[in-house]
N, C-alpha and C positions, 0 to 999 in steps of 0.2 A: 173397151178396157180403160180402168182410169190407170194411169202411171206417173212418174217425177222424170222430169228434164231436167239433169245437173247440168250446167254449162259452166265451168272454170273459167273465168277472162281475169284479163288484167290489161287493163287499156286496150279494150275494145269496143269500144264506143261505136263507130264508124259497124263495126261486121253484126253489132247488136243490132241495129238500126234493122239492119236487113233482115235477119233470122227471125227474129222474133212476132211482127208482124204474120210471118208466113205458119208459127208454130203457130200461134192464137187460135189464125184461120182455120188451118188444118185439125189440129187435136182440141178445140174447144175445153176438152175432160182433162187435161193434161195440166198435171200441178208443174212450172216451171223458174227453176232454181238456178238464181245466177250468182255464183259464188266468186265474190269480188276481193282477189288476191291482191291488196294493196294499190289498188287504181290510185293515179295520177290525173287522169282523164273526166269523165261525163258516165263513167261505164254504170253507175250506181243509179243516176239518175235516168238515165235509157234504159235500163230494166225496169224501173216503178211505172214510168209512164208508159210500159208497155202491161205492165199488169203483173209482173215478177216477182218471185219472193227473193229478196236479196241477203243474201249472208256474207257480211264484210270482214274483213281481216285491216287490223290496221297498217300492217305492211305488209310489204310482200314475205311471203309462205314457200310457196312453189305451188306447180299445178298441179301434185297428188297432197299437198295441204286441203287447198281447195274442192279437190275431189271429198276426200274425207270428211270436211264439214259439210257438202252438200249431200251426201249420203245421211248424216246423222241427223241433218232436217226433213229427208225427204217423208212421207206421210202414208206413200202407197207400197204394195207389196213386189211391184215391177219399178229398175231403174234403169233411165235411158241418160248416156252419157256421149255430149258430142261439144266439138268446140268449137267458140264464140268469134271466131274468126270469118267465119263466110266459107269454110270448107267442105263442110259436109251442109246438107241439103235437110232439110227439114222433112220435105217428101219422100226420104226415105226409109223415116225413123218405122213404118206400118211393114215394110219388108224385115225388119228387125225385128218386132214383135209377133208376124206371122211365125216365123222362124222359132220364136221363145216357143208359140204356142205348139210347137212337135214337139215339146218335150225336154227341149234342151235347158239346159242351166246360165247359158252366157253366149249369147250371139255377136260377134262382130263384122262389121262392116270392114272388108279389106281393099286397099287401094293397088290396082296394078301398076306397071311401072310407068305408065307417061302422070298418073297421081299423084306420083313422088316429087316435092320441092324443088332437087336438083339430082344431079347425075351420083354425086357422093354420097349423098343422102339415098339414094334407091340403093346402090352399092351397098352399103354399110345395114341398111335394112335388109337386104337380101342373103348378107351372111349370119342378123340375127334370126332368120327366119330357119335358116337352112338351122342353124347349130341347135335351134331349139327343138326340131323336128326330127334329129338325130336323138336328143338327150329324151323327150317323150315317145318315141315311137310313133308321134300324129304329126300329121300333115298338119303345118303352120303356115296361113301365108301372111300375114300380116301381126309382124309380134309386137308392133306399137303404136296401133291405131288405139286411137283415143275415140272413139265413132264404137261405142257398142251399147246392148239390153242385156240388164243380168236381173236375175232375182235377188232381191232388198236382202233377207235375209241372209244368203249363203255369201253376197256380196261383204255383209256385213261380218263375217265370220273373221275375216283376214284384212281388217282395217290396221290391227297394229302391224303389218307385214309390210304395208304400203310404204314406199319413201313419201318424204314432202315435193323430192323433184320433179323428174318428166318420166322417172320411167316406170308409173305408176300402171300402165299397161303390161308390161312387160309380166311385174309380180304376180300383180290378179289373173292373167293367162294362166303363169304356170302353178300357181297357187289353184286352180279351179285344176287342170288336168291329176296333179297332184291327190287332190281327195276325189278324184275319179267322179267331179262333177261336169255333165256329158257340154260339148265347146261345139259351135258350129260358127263358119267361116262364108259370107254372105257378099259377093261383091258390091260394090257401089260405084257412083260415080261421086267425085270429089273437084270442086272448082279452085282458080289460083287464090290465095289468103288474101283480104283483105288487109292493111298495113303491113308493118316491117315485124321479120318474126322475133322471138323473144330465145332464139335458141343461139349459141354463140358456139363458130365453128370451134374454135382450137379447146376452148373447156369444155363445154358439152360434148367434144369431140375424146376427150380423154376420157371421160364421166362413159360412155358410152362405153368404150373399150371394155372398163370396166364391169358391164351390165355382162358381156359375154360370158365373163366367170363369175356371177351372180347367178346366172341363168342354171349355169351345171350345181352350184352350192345350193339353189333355191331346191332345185327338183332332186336331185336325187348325186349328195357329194360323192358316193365311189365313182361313182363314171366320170369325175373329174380324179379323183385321187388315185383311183387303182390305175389306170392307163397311168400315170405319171410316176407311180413306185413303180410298174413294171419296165419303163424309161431308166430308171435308174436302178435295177439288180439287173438288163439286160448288159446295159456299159459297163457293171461293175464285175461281170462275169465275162465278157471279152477283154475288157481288161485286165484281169486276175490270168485268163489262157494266155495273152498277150506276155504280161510279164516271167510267166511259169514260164513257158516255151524259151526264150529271152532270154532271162537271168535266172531262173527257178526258184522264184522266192513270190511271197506271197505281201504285197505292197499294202501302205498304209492305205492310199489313198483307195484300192480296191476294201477296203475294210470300211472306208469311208463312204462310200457309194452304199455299198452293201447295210451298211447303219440306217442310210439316209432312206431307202426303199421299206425297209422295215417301218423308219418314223412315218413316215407319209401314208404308207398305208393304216397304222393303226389310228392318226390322225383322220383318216377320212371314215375308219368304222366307226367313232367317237362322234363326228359330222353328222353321219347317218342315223344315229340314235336321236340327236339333239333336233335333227330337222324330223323322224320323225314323232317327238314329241311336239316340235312349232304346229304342225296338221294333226294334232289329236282332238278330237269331239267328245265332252262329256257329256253322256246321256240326262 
């Protein structure tokens, strides 16, 4: 099978050195795509001399920038996406494509928990995993490995969906379950990164947070929005018996509650339409 190897770097000079030699050997067929997010470093030139096609940005993007133009270079109809850092393994990418070839639409490599960076970092992945797996009804175990094979085209579908930042895993996950294009979850084994990472705890740590209610908005906004108007007409009706019982009068603030579950929900049926119009396919 021919395929494209995006690999996103940005000052990875050092983890290229390593990977790349090993893809040559192993995938001889394999068109590979080092998509160079503003390097500082050697990372442009340790691609070419390895034989890579390089797609440079002149600054930095973020690493679903990156992804996205090595997507819209790639040449073949299979794309394999892993990072430049020395984490994922080259000899693994044939387990990932075995996998495409049952049928599926998006195969990921998932990292178990001695995989994970640090202990906050597996934490914090283990409750995006869990909430994504509530909001889909599928077993998720790994919702932002960056280590997967998807097909070009379907991939290609939901490029404007993508951010430029890191949580370009996350989108295409539930962007793929979403149009009910079929996801399989393949473990791997993953080594310690090569240099210093690029992720900063306290902002990408807030950014994150964030991703959690992305995650329910991406896939499907009532089951963010209706659980939360029912939040608020349930307080607004103990409080309403509260104050009757009490004083027998019928309080502003219960009138305020009771507004605010209305907005919210119609808010979220308005979500629902709009998201899904973002996953409509014209024939």
């Amino acid at each position: 099978m021919s395929f494209s190897i995006i690999i996103p770097a940005k000052n990875e000079a050092e983890g290229l050195e390593k990977i790349l030699p090993d893809i040559k050997r192993l995938y001889p067929q394999a068109e590979v795509i080092v998509s160079d997010d503003g390097s500082t470093d050697a990372t442009a030139e340790v691609a070419e001399r390895h034989g890579a096609r390089v797609s440079s940005s002149p600054y930095s993007m973020g690493n679903g920038a990156a992804i996205k133009r090595g997507a819209r270079a790639a040449s073949y109809d299979v794309l394999v996406m892993m990072d430049g850092d020395g984490q994922h393994q080259p000899s693994e990418i044939q387990r990932l494509l075995d996998a495409l070839d049952e049928g599926y639409d998006m195969v990921v490599g998932y990292r178990d928990s001695e995989g994970q960076a640090n202990v906050s970092r597996g934490l914090a992945n283990a409750l995006y995993n869990r909430l994504a797996s509530l909001i889909t009804g599928h077993r998720i175990y790994d919702l932002t490995s960056g280590f997967r094979a998807v097909r070009a085209d379907k991939f290609r579908e939901f490029l404007y969906l993508l951010p430029n930042g890191f949580s370009y895993p996350t989108t295409s996950t539930m962007a793929f379950f979403r149009s009910a294009y079929p996801v399989k979850y393949v473990p791997v084994d993953v080594l310690a990164r090569i240099g210093s990472s690029h992720i900063k705890p306290v902002r990408d740590g807030i950014r994150f947070l964030l991703i959690i209610f992305k995650i329910a908005t991406l896939y499907s906004p009532l089951k963010l929005f209706l659980p939360t108007a029912g939040v608020f007409f349930l307080t607004a009706l103990a409080y309403y018996l509260y104050t009757f019982f009490t004083m027998g009068r019928f309080t502003n603030m219960s009138m305020l509650l009771f507004s605010a579950s209305v907005i919210v929900f119609l808010i979220g049926l308005v979500s629902e339409q709009i998201t899904s119009l973002m996953y409509r396919r014209d024939s």
